[in-house]
KOLMARZA-898319 format. One line per 2 residues: number of its first residue (from 1); their letters; for each residue x, y, z of C-alpha. Coordinates in nm, 2 decimals, decimal comma, m for minus. Each point is the difference from the previous one (the first is absolute). Layout:
! KOLMARZA-898319
NUM	a	X:Y:Z | ...
END
This chain:
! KOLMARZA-898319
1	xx	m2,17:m9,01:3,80 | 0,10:0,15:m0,38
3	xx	m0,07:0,38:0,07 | 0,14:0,09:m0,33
5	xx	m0,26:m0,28:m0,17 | m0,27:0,16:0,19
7	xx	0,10:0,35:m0,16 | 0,04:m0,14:m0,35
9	xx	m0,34:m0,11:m0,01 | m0,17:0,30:0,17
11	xx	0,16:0,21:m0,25 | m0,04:m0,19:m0,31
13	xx	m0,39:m0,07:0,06 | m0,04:0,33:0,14
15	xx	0,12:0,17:m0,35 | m0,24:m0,23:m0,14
17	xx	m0,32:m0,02:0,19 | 0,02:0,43:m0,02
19	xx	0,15:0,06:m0,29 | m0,25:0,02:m0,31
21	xx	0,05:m0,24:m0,31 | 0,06:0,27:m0,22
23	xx	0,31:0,13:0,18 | 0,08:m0,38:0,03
25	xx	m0,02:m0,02:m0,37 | 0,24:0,32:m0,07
27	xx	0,27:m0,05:m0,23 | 0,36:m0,08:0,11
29	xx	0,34:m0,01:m0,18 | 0,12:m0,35:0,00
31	xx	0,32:0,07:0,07 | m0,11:0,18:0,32
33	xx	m0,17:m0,33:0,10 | 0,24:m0,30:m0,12
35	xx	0,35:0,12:0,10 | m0,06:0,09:0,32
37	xx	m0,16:m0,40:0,08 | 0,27:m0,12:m0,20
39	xx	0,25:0,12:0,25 | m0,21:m0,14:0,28
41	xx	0,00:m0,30:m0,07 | 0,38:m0,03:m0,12
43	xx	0,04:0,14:0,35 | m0,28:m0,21:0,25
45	xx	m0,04:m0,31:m0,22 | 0,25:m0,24:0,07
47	xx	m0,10:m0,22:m0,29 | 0,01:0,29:m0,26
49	xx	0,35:0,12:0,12 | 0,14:m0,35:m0,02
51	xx	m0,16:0,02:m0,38 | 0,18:0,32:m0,13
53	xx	0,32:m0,12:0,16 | m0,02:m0,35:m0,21
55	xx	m0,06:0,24:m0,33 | 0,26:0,24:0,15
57	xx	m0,19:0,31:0,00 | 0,06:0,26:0,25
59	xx	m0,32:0,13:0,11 | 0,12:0,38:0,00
61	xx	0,06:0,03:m0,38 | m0,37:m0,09:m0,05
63	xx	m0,10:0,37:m0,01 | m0,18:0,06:m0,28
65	xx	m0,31:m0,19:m0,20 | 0,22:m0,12:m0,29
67	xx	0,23:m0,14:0,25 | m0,25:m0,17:0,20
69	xx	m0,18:m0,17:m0,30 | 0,34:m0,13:m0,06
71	xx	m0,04:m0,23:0,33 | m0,06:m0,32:m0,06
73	xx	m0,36:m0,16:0,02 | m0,02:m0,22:0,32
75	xx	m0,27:m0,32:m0,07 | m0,10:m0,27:0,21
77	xx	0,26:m0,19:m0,06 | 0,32:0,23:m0,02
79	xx	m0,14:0,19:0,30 | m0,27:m0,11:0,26
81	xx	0,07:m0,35:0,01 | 0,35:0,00:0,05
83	xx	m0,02:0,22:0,32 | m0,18:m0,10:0,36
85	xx	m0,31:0,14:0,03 | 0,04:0,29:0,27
87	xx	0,32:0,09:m0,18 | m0,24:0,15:m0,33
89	xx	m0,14:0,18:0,29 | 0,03:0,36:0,12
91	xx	0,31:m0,04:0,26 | m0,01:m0,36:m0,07
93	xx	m0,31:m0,02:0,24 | m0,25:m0,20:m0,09
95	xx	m0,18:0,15:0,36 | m0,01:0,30:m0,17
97	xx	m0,28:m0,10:m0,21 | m0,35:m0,09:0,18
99	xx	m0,15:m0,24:m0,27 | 0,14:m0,27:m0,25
101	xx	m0,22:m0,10:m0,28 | 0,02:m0,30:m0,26
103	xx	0,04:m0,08:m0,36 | 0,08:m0,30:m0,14
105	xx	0,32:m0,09:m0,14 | 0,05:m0,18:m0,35
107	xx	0,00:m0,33:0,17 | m0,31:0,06:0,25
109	xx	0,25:0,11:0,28 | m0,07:0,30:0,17
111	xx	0,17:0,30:m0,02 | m0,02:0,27:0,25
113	xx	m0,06:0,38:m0,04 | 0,01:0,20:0,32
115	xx	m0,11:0,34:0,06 | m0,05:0,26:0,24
117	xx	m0,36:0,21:0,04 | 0,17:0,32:m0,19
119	xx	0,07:m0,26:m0,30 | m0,39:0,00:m0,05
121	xx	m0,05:0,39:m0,07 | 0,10:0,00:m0,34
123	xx	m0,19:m0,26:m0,10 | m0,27:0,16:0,20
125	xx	m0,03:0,30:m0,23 | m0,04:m0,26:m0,30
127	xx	m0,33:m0,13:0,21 | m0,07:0,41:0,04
129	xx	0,01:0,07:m0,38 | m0,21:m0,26:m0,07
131	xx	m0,27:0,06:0,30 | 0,03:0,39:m0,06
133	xx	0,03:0,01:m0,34 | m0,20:m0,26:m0,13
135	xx	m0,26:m0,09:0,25 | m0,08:0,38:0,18
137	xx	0,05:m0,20:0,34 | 0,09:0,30:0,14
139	xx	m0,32:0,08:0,03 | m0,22:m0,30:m0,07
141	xx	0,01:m0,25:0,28 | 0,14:m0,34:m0,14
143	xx	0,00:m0,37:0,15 | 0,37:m0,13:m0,16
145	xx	m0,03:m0,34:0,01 | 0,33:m0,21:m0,01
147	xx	0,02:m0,30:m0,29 | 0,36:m0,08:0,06
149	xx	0,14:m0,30:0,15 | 0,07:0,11:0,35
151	xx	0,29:m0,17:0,27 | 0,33:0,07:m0,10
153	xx	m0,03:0,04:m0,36 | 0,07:0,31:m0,11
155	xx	m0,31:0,19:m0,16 | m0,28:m0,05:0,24
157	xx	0,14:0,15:0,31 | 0,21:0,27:m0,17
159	xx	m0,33:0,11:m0,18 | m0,19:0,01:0,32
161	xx	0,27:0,23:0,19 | 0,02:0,16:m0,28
163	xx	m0,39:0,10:0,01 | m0,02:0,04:0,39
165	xx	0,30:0,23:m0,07 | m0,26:0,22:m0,24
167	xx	m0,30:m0,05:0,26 | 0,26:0,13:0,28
169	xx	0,02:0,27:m0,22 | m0,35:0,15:m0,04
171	xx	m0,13:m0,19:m0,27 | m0,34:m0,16:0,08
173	xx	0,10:m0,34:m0,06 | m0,09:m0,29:0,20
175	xx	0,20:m0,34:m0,08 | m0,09:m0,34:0,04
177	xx	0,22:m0,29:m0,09 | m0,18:m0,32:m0,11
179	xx	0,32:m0,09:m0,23 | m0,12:m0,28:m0,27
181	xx	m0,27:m0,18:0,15 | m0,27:0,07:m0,21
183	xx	m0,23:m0,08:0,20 | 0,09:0,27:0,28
185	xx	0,03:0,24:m0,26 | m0,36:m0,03:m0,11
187	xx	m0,13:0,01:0,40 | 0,21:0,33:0,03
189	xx	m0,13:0,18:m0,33 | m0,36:m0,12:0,06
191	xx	m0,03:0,07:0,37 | 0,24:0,33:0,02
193	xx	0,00:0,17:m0,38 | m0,33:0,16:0,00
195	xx	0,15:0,19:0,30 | 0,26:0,18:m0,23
197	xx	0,01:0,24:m0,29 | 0,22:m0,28:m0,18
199	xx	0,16:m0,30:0,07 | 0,37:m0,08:m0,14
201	xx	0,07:m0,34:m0,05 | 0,41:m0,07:0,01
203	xx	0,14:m0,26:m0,16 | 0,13:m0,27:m0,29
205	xx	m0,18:0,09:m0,34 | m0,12:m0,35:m0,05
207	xx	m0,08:m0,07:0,36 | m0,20:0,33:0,00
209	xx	m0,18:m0,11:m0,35 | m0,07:m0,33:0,19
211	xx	m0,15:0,22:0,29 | m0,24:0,18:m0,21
213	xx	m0,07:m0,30:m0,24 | m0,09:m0,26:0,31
215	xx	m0,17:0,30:0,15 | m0,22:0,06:m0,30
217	xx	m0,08:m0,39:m0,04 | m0,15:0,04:0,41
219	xx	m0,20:0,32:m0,02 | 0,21:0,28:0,07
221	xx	m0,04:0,31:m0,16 | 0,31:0,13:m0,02
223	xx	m0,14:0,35:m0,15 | m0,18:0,07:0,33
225	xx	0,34:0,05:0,18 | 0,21:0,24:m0,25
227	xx	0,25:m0,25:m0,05 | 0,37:0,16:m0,08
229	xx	0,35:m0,22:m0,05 | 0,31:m0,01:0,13
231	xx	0,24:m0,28:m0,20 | 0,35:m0,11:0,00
233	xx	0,22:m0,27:m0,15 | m0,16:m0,06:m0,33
235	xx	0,01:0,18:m0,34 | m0,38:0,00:m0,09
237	xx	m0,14:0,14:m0,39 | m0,28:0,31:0,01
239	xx	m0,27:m0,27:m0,10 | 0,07:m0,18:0,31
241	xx	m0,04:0,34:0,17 | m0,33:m0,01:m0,17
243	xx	m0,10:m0,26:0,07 | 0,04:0,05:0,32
245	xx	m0,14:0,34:0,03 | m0,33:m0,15:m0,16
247	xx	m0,05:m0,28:0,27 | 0,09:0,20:0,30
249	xx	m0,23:0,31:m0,12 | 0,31:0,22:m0,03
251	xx	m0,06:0,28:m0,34 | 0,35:0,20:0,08
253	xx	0,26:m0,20:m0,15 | 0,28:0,33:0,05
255	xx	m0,12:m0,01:0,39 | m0,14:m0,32:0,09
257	xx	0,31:m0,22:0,09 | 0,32:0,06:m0,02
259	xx	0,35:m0,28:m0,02 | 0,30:m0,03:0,19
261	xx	0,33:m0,06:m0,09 | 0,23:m0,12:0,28
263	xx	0,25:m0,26:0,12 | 0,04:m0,17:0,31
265	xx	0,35:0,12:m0,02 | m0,07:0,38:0,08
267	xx	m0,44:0,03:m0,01 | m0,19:0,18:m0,22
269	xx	0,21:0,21:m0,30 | m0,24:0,13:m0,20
271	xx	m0,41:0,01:m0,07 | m0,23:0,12:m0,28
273	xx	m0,14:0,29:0,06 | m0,32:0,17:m0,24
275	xx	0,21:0,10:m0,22 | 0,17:m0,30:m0,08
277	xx	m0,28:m0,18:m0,01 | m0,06:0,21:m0,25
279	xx	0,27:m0,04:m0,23 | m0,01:m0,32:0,04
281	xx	m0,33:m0,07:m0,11 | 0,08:0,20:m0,30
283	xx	0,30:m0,20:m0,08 | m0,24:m0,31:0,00
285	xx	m0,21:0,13:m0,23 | 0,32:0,11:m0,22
287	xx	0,24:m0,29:m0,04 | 0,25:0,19:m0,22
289	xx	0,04:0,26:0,25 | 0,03:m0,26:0,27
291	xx	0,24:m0,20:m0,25 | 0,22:0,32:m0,05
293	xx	0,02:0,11:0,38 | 0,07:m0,32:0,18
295	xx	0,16:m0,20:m0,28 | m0,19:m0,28:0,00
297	xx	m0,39:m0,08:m0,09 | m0,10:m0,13:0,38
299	xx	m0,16:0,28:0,24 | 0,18:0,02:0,31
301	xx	m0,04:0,15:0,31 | 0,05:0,36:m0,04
303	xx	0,02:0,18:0,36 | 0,12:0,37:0,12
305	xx	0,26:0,00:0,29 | 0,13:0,30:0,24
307	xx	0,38:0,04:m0,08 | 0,06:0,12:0,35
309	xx	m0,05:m0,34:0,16 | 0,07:m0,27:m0,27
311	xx	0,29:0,11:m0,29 | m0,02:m0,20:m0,33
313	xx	0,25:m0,09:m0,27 | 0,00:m0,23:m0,30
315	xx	0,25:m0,25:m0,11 | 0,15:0,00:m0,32
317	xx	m0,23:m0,39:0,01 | m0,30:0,18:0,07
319	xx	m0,08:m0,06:0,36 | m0,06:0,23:0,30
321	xx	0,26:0,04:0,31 | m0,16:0,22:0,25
323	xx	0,20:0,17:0,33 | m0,19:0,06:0,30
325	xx	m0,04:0,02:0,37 | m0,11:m0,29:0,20
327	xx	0,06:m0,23:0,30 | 0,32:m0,18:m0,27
329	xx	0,04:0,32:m0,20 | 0,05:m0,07:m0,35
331	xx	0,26:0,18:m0,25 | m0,06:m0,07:m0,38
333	xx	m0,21:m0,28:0,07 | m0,08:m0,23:m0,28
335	xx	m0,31:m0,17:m0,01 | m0,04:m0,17:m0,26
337	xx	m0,28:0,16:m0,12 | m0,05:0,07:m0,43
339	xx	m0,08:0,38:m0,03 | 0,06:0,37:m0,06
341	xx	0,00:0,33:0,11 | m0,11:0,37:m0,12
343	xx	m0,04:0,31:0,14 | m0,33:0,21:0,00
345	xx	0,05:0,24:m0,24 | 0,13:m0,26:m0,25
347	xx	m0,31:m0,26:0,03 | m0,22:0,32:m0,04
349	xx	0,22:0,08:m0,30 | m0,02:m0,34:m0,18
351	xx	m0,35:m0,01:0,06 | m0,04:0,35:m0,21
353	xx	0,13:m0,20:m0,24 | m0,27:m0,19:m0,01
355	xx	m0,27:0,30:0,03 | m0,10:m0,13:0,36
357	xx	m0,02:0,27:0,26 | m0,06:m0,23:0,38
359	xx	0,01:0,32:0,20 | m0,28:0,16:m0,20
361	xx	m0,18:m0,42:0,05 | 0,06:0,11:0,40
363	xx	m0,08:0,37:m0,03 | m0,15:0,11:0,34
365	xx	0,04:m0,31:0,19 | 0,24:m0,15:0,17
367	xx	0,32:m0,21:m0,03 | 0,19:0,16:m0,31
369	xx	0,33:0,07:0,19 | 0,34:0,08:m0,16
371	xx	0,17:m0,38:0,15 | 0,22:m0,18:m0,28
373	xx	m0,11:m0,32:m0,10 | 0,17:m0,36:0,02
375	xx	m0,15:m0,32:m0,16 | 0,04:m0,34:0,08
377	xx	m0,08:m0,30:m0,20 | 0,12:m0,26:0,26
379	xx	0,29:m0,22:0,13 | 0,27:m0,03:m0,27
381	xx	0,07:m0,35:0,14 | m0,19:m0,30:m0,02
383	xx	m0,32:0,07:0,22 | m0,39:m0,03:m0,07
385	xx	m0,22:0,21:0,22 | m0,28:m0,14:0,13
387	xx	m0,26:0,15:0,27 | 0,33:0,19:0,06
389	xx	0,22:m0,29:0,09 | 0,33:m0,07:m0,20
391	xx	m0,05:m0,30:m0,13 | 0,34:m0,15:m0,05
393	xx	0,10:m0,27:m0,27 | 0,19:m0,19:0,29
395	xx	m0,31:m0,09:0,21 | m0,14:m0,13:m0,37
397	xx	0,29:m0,21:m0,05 | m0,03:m0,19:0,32
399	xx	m0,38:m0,08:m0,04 | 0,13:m0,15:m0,35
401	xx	0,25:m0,21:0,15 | m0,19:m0,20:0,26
403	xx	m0,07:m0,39:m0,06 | m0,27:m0,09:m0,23
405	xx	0,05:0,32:m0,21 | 0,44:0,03:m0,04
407	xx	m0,07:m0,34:m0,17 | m0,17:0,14:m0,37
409	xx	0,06:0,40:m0,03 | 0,36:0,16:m0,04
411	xx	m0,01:0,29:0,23 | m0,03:0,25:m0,25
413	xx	m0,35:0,22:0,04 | m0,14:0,35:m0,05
415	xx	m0,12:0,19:0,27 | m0,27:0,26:m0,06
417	xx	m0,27:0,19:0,19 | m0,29:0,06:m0,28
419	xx	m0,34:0,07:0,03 | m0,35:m0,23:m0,06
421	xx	m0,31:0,15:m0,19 | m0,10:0,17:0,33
423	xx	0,30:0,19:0,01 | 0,10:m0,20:0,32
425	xx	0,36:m0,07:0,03 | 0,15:m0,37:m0,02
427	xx	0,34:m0,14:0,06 | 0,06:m0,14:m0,38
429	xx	0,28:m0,29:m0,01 | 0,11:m0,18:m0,26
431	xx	0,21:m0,34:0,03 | 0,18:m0,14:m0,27
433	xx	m0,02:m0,34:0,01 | 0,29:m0,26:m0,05
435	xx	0,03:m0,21:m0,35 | m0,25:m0,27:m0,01
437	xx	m0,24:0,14:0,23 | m0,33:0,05:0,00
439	xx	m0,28:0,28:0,16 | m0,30:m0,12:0,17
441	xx	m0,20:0,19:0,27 | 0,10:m0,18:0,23
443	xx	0,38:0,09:m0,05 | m0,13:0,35:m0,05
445	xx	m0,16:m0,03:0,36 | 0,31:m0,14:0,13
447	xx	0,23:0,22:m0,09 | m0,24:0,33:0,13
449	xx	m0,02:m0,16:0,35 | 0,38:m0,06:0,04
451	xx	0,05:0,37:m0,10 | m0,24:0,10:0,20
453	xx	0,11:m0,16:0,30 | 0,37:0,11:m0,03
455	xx	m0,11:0,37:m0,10 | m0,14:0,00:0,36
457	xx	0,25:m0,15:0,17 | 0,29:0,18:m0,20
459	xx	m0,16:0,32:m0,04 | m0,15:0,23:0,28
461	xx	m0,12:0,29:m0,23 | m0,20:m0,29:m0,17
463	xx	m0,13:m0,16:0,32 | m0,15:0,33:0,12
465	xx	m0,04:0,24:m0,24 | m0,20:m0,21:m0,27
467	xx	m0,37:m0,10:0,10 | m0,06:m0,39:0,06
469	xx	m0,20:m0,01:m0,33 | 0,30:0,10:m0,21
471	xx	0,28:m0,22:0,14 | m0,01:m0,28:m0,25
473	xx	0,13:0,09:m0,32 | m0,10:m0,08:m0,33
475	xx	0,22:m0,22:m0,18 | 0,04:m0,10:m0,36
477	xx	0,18:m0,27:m0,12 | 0,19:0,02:m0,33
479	xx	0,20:m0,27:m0,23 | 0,41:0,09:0,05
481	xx	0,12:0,24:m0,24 | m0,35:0,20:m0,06
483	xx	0,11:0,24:m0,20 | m0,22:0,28:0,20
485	xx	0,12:m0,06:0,29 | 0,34:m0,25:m0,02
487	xx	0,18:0,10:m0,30 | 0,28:m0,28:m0,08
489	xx	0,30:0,27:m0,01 | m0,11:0,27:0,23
491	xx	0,11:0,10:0,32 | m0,31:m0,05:0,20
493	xx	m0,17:0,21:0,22 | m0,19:m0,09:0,31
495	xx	m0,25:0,30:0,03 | m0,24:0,16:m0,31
497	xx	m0,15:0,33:0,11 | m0,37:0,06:m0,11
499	x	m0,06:0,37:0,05
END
């Protein structure tokens, strides 16, 4: 028996389960927060000490923010794959952690994240800003029903905790976890909603669109249940927010759903809040104030995190590392994801600038809390995502290069996830095919099946997180050297993102 294990949690979910989320949600120095876990884990991680002793770094002189932002970043591959497993662990115990959950690697092969039941509180007060904030389920009772892949992937079981952790709590929350079967997710909603004040739906944005769309072609009305979201994984645009919100009978856009942003490396970072939603639905009706503040004319995800459990910085590239505390506790983390960063007071300025006042939009209601703001507009390397899966160019290559197809393309495609006239999202490829060749249907066919096979075989996110009527993709196929898509002279890239 781990006495000291058994303490940990007791304390940690204790603070939690009686500690409002206001005084969760005070502000803390970040210097208070990151140079203490910084000398942690130089000290209990044996992976992490071996690191600063190949960079020569002595641990001690790291006393200060500017010094410790002059640590290098550890990745995937400098870092967590070049180290056994329990070693990236507290103690170099991987028995010190009570769970392991899965993500998919670049490749299909799994990699492993484990954690320990404390490692779910922060991410537990992400669920608690949205629920309390958002959805007044402190005082409406709400039926949270669970959309995500469950088994060992990461998001479905670390969002159910994660909400038992909030009904433990006080909040009158019931949970149910159909994952993505449609089908149970209609019996649960028809037979249990009317029950509730509200029923949450948790999950994929385009598996949840294809939960309320099917649901509408069969009978049910949606409105009758006061439908709210809960999404991660996906940037979506404010029409498809919409859009939403008219077929599900939701008329709060601000407090009707609500995004994640998180990792399977370290859980939930971030999530809008009201008042982002807010600014961010400005910013989509003003593209040269999006333009100027996030540098580019695409709408990303724009998200409010707690600097006391997850500390951001910004390479000189423009992507995020992150440190925080988890079952492998991360230091300068980069994750490849594009983004940015700005404090409170500065958004609120810049948007002065603009003559648009959110916290007089929010006046008298909730959500409008002083929590700086990060961005994301997805992987930096060559990923689509689809239903929430990575979809990697290597699992396309080897459907590509299978007999009866290798013979007429050249292996060059582009992989997109768009979106049909119905706004539902489809897996977009197109092949370039080799000189001479020809496209027929029944290449196009072909070449869609052998993808599709190998995406399920290669690829577990796919397999399990996409629905069955979304695994085949759509392919195209296109003369070599098109100059849309294969320019003769251009380094060629694998991946096109749509939004």
């Amino acid at each position: 028996m781990r006495e000291k294990q058994a303490r940990n949690a007791l304390e940690v979910l204790q603070q939690f389960y009686l500690t409002p989320l206001d005084a969760l949600l005070k502000s803390a120095d970040a210097g208070d927060i990151v140079l203490p876990l910084f000398a942690r884990v130089a000290r209990q991680v044996p992976a992490y000490a071996a690191f600063l002793t190949e960079h020569g770094i002595d641990a001690a002189q790291v006393n200060s923010l500017e010094s410790f932002r002059q640590l290098p970043m550890i990745t995937k591959e400098n870092y967590l794959r070049r180290h056994e497993l329990a070693d990236l662990c507290w103690q170099g115990k991987l028995e010190n952690c009570d769970m392991v959950a899965v993500s998919s690697g670049s490749t299909g092969a799994p990699t492993f994240w484990p954690r320990f039941v404390s490692d779910e509180v922060p991410v537990a007060v992400r669920f608690e800003q949205i629920f309390h904030d958002s959805f007044e389920a402190d005082h409406k009772s709400t039926l949270a029903v669970i959309c995500f892949a469950l088994g060992t992937w990461v998001g479905g079981i670390y969002t159910l905790n994660c909400c038992r952790h909030l009904a433990a709590k006080g909040y009158p929350i019931t949970i149910i976890a159909p994952g993505n079967n449609k089908e149970e997710i209609f019996r649960v909603v028809t037979e249990l909603g009317a029950a509730f004040d509200q029923v949450t739906l948790l999950g994929y944005p385009p598996f949840l669109k294809d939960v309320i769309d099917s649901g509408l072609a069969r009978g049910i009305a949606w409105n009758k249940y006061n439908i709210k979201l809960v999404m991660a994984g996906e940037v979506f645009s404010e029409e498809w927010r919409d859009l939403m919100g008219e077929r599900a009978g939701m008329a709060k856009p601000l407090f009707d759903s609500a995004s994640l942003y998180g990792t399977a490396d370290a859980g939930v970072l971030g999530n809008e809040t009201p008042l982002s939603i807010c600014i961010r639905r400005f910013l989509s009706r003003t593209p040269e104030a999006a333009r100027q503040l996030f540098g580019e004319s695409r709408l990303p995800t724009l998200v409010q995190y707690d600097p006391a459990n997850r500390y951001f910085e910004m390479t000189p590239e423009g992507t995020l590392l992150f440190t925080g505390d988890n079952g492998i506790p991360l230091i300068r983390y980069h994750i490849a994801d594009n983004g940015g960063l700005m404090s409170y007071q500065k958004m609120l300025e810049f948007l002065r600038e603009w003559d648009f006042d959110p916290l007089a939009e929010l006046a008298g209601q909730r959500g409008a809390r002083a929590l700086p703001f990060v961005w994301v507009f997805g992987r930096s390397n060559f990923t689509v995502s689809y239903y929430g899966a990575n979809i990697y160019p290597e699992n396309i290559t080897v459907g590509l290069e299978q007999p009866g197809i290798k013979e007429w393309v050249t292996g060059k495609f582009v992989l997109e996830a768009d979106e049909d006239e119905s706004q539902d999202r489809i897996l977009r490829i197109v092949v370039e095919l080799a000189p001479e060749e020809f496209a027929n249907d029944q290449r196009q066919q072909s070449a869609a099946i052998s993808i599709e096979t190998h995406l399920k075989r290669l690829n577990s996110e796919f397999a399990n997180y996409v629905p069955e009527g979304r695994h085949r993709p759509q392919v195209e196929l296109r003369a070599i050297g098109d100059a849309e898509y294969f320019p003769p002279g251009v380094k060629h890239r694998y991946t096109r993102q749509k939004i």
